[in-house]
C-alpha positions in Angstrom: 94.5 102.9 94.5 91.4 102.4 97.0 90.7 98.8 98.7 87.7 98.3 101.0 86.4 95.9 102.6 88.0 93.5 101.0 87.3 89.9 102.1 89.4 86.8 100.5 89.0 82.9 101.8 90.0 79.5 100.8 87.5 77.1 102.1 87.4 78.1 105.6 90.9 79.9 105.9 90.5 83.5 105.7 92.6 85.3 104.8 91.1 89.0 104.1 88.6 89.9 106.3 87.5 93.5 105.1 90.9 94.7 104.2 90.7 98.6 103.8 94.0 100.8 102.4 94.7 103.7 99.9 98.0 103.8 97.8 98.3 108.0 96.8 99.7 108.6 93.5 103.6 109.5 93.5 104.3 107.2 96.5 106.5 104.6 97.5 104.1 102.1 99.8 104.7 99.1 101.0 103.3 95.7 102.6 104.3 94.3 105.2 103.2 91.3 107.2 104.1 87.6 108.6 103.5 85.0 106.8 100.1 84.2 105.8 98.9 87.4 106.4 97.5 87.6 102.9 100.3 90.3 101.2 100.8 87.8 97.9 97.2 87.5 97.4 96.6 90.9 97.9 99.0 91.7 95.2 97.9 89.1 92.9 94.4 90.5 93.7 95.5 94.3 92.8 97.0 92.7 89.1 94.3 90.9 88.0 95.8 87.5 88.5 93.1 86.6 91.6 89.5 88.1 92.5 88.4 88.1 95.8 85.1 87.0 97.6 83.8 90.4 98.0 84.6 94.2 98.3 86.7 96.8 95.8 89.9 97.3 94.2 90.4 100.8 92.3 93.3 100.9 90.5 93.9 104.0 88.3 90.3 105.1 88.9 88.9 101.6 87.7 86.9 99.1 89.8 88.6 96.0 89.1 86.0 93.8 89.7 83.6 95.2 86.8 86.3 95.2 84.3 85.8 93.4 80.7 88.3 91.7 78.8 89.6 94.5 76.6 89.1 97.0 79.6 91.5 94.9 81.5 94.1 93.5 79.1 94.3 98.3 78.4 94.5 98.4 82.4 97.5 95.8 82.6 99.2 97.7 80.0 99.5 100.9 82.5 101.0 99.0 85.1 104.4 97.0 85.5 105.3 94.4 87.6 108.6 92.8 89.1 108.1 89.1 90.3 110.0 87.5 93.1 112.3 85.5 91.2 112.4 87.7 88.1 110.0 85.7 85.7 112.0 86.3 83.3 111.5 83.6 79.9 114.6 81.1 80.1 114.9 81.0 76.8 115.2 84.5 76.2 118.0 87.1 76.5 117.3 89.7 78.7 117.0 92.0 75.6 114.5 90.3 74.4 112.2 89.5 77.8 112.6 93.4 78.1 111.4 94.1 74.5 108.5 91.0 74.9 105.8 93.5 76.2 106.5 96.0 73.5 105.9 93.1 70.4 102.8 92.2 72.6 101.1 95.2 72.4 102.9 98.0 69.9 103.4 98.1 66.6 107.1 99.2 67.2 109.3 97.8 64.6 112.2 95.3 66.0 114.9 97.6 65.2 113.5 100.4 67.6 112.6 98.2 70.5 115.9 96.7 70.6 116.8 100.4 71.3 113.9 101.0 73.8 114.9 97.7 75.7 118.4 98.8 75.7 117.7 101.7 77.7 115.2 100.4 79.8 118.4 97.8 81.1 120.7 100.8 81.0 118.4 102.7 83.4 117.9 99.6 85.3 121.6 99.7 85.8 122.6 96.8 83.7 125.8 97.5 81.4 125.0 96.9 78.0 126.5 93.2 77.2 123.9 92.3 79.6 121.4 92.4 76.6 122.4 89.6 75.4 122.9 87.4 77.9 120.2 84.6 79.1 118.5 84.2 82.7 120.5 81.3 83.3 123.9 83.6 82.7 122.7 86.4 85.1 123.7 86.9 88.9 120.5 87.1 91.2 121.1 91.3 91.1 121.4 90.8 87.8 118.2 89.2 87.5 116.5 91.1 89.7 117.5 94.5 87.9 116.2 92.6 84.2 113.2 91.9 85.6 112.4 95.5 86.8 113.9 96.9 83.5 110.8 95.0 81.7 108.1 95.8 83.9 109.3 99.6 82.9 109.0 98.6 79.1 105.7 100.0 78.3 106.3 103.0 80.6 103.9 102.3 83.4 102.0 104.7 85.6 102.1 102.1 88.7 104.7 99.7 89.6 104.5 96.5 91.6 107.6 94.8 93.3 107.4 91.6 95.0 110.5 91.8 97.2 112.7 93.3 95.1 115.7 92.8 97.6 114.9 88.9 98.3 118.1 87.1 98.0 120.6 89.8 97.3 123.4 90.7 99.0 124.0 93.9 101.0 126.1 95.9 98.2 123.4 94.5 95.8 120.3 95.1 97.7 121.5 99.2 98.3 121.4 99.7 95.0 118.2 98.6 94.4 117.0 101.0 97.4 118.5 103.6 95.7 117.4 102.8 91.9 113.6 102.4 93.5 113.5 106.1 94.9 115.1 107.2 91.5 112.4 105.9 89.0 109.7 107.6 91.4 112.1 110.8 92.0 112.4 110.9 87.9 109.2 109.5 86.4 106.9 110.1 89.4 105.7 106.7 89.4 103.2 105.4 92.2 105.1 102.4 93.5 103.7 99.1 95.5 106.2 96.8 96.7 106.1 93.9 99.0 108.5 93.1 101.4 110.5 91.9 104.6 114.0 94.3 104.2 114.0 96.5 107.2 116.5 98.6 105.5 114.5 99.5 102.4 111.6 99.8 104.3 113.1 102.8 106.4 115.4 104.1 103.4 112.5 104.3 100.5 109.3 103.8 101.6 106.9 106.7 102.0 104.1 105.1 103.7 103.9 101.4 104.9 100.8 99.5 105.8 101.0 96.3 107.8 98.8 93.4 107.3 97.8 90.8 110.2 94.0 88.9 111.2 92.8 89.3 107.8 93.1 93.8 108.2 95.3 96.6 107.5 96.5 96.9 111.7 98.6 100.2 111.1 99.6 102.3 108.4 102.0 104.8 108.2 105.4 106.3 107.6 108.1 104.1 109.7 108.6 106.7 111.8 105.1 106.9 112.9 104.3 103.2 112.8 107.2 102.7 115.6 105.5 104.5 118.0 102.4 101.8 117.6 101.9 99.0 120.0 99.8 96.5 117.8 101.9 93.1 118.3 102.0 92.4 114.7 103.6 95.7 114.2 105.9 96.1 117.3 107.6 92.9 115.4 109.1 94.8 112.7 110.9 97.1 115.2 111.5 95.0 118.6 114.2 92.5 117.2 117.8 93.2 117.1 117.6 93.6 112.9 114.8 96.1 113.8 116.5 98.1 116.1 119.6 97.8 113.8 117.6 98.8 110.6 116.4 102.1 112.7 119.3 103.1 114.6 121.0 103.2 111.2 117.7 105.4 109.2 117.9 107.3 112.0 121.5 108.1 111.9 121.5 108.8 107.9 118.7 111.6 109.0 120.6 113.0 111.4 123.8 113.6 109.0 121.6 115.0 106.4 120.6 117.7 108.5 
């Protein structure tokens, strides 16, 4: 993925103001940024939901912005995404939000994509009686894990995750760290995520870029971006959760060697 100068406003508020970054393929990358700094519309940008004011998105060696219908609906169908708070149909089991994009756009018959949603909620890390269960009846992990199994239904090249660890509790959260670096381990998917968990940051991410003033202010492994001085990117490591979230990165290195 290739983004430059990309500029986004809303009457006068800007919000990009010729955003450059590259995503490589087989990474983990991540954005990062206060609020306001643009990282949701960015991603809505980079899905097709939003176009901005001026510049270029390449995703999968397309330019976004030339795109026609049927180019894009075949574009969105290489890509997955997991939404904040799941997005996941109500009235729906989980089964059958997983199996949604495969009824959409194969010609799979029900019986075997039952069995291809089953596996994606297996691999997900959902036991199987979670199938049949409804949004309402899941924990937010739960949720969470549902949600990522269907944006892995059509077997994407690129994954998007809006804060995959929002809301979850320590135990919880870990073990979406850990299933995050697995599907890019196993599949080699490219993975963009958005989000504020110091601890994933450290733990998964291969290269994080951090948004402030409308621009991409420092991008880089978190290693390399602590050693930066940009305010908007010393916030991330000053704090006491900061310092917490590297002491403890730092410390899991160490014992591996």
């Amino acid at each position: 993925m290739q983004v430059s100068q990309l500029s986004t406003r809303f009457g006068e508020h800007v919000v990009h103001a010729g955003l450059d970054l590259d995503v490589r393929r087989a990474e983990i990358f991540a954005l990062v940024g206060g609020s306001g700094s643009g990282k949701s519309t960015l991603l809505r940008e980079m899905i097709l939901l939003q176009r901005p004011d001026a510049g270029s998105i390449r995703v999968l060696g397309a330019e976004l912005q030339n795109l026609a219908a049927d180019e894009a609906l075949a574009l969105r169908q290489r890509w997955g995404v997991m939404f904040q708070h799941g997005g996941l149909f109500g009235s729906l089991t989980a089964s059958e939000n997983v199996g949604l994009p495969l009824r959409e756009h194969t010609g799979l018959d029900d019986l075997l994509i039952d069995e291809i949603a089953a596996s994606k909620l297996a691999l997900a890390g959902l036991k199987p009686e979670v199938g049949a269960q409804y949004p309402s009846e899941l924990s937010g992990g739960m949720m969470k894990r549902a949600s990522l199994a269907r944006a892995l239904a059509l077997d994407p090249e690129l994954l998007f995750l809006d804060e995959p660890t929002a809301g979850l509790d320590p135990e919880s959260a870990a073990g979406v760290d850990q299933l995050v670096r697995k599907l890019r381990d196993l599949f080699g998917l490219t993975i963009v995520m958005i989000t504020h968990d110091l601890d994933l940051l450290w733990q998964v991410a291969d290269r994080v870029a951090v948004l402030a003033e409308g621009k991409v202010q420092g991008s880089g492994s978190m290693s390399e971006l602590s050693h930066m001085d940009h305010p908007a990117i010393r916030a991330f490591f000053d704090g006491p959760r900061g310092r917490a979230a590297q002491e403890q990165a730092e410390g899991a290195a160490s014992k591996r060697k």
